[in-house]
C-alpha positions in Angstrom: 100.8 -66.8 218.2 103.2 -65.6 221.1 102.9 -62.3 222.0 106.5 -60.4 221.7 105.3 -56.2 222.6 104.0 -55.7 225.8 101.0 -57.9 227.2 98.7 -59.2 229.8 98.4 -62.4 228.3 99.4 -65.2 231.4 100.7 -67.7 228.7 102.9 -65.2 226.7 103.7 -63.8 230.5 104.6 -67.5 231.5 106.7 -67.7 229.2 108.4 -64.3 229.1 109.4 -64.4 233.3 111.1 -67.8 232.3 113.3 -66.5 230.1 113.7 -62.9 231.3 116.4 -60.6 232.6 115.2 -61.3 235.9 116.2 -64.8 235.6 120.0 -65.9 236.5 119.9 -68.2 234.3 117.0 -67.7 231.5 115.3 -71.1 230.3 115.7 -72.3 227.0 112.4 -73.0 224.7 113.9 -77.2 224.8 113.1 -76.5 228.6 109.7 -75.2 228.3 106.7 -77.2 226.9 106.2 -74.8 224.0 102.7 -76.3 222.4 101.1 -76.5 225.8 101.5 -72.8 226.9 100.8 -71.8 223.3 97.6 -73.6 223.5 97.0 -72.2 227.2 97.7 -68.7 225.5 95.2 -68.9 222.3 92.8 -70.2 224.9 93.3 -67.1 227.7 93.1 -64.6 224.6 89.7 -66.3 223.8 88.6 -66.0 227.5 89.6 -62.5 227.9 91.7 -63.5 230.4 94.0 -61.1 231.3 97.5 -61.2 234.3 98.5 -57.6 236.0 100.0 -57.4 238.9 103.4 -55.3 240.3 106.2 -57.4 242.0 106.7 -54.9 244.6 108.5 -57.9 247.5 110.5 -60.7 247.1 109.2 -63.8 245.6 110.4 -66.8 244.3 109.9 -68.1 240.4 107.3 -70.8 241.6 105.1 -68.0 243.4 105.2 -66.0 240.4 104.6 -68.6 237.6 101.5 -69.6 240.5 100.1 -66.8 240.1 100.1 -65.8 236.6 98.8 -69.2 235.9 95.9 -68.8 238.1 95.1 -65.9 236.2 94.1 -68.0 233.3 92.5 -71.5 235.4 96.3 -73.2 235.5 98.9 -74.4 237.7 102.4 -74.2 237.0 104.1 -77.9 236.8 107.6 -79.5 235.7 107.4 -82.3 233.7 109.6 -84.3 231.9 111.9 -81.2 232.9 110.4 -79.0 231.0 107.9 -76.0 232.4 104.5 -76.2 231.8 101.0 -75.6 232.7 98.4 -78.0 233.9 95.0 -76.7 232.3 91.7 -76.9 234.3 89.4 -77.6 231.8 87.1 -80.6 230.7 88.5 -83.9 228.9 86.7 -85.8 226.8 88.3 -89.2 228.8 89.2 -89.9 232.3 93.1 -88.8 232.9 93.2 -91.2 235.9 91.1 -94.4 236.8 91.9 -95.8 240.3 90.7 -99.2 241.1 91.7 -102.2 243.2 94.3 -103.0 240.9 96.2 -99.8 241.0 95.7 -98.5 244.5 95.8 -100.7 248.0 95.4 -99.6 251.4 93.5 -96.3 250.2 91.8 -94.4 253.0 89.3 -91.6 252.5 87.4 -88.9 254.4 85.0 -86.4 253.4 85.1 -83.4 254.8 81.5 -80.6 254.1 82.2 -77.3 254.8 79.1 -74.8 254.3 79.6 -73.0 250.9 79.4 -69.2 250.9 76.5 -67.1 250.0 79.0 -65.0 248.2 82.7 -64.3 247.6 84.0 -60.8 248.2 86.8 -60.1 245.7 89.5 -57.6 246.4 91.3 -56.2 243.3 93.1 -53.2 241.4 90.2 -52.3 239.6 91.7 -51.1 236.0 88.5 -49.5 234.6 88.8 -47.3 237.7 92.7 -46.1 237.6 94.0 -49.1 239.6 91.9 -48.5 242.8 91.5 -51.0 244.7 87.6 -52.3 244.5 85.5 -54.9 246.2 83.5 -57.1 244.1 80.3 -59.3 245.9 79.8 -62.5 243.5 76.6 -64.3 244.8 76.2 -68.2 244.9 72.8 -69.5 243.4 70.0 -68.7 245.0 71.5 -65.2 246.9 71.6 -61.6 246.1 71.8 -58.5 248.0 68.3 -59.2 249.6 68.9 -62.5 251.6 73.2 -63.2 251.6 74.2 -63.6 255.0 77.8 -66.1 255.1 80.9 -63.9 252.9 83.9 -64.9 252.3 87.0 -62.4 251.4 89.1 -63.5 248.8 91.6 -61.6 246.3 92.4 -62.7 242.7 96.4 -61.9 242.7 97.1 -60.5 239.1 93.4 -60.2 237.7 92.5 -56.4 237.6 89.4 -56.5 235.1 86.2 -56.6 237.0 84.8 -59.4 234.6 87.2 -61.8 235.0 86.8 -60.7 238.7 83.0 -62.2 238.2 84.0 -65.1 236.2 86.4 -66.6 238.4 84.8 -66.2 241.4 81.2 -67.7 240.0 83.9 -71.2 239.4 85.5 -70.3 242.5 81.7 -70.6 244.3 
């Protein structure tokens, strides 16, 4: 169910900026793919995932729907003309197959980067008044004792220090 009183949920958010008073020209629910970001909502409730963060500079609609669907493991797309949210999650089928029938002249590369021993996550902490807080979340196989290779990130929008945790162990 969509949230109406205040919330942090990113799909009731979403939803909300589109057709807010900050918008010129607010989008109607026939522009806005309605079962997907209800579904993408029930599913960030049951996730505890949570979107805070204060507009304080000018950004466009894009960067803003970006980052209240990272929030919640989404990207912001158009389809059809109508907003919506592309979910990462796991499919029971392929969404895509590419063979030689569908794809000519494909030319790849792989490129191996060294992964860090941990992620160092900048946020307003909101168990601690909105401070802003550091949080270390190790790759397998490192912890305080043998860590060496960090890597600074931030988490635009996520204040709760679990969610901090969670997104950066499927960040690593």
């Amino acid at each position: 169910a969509w949230e109406y009183g205040p919330t942090n949920n990113p799909g009731s958010l979403f939803r909300r900026f589109l057709q807010g008073k900050n918008m010129r020209s607010p989008v109607p629910d026939s522009r806005i793919d309605l079962p997907q970001l209800q579904y993408w909502a029930q599913q960030a409730a049951a996730r505890s995932q949570t979107c805070n963060f204060v507009i304080d500079r000018e950004v466009s609609v894009w960067e803003i729907l970006t980052i209240i669907a990272a929030t919640a493991d989404a990207t912001p797309t158009r389809m059809g003309g109508k907003w919506s949210v592309i979910i990462d999650e796991a499919k029971p089928y392929p969404v895509a197959l590419l063979t030689e029938r569908n794809v000519s002249g494909f030319k790849g590369r792989r490129i191996f980067v060294e992964e860090p021993h941990a992620l160092r996550g900048k946020f307003a902490d909101e168990t601690d008044d909105y401070r802003q807080q550091t949080r270390i979340i190790y790759n397998d196989g490192y912890d305080v004792n043998n860590a060496t290779e960090f890597e600074d990130t931030e988490f635009p929008g996520v204040t709760n220090p679990d969610q901090i945790w969670r997104m950066g162990r499927r960040r690593l």
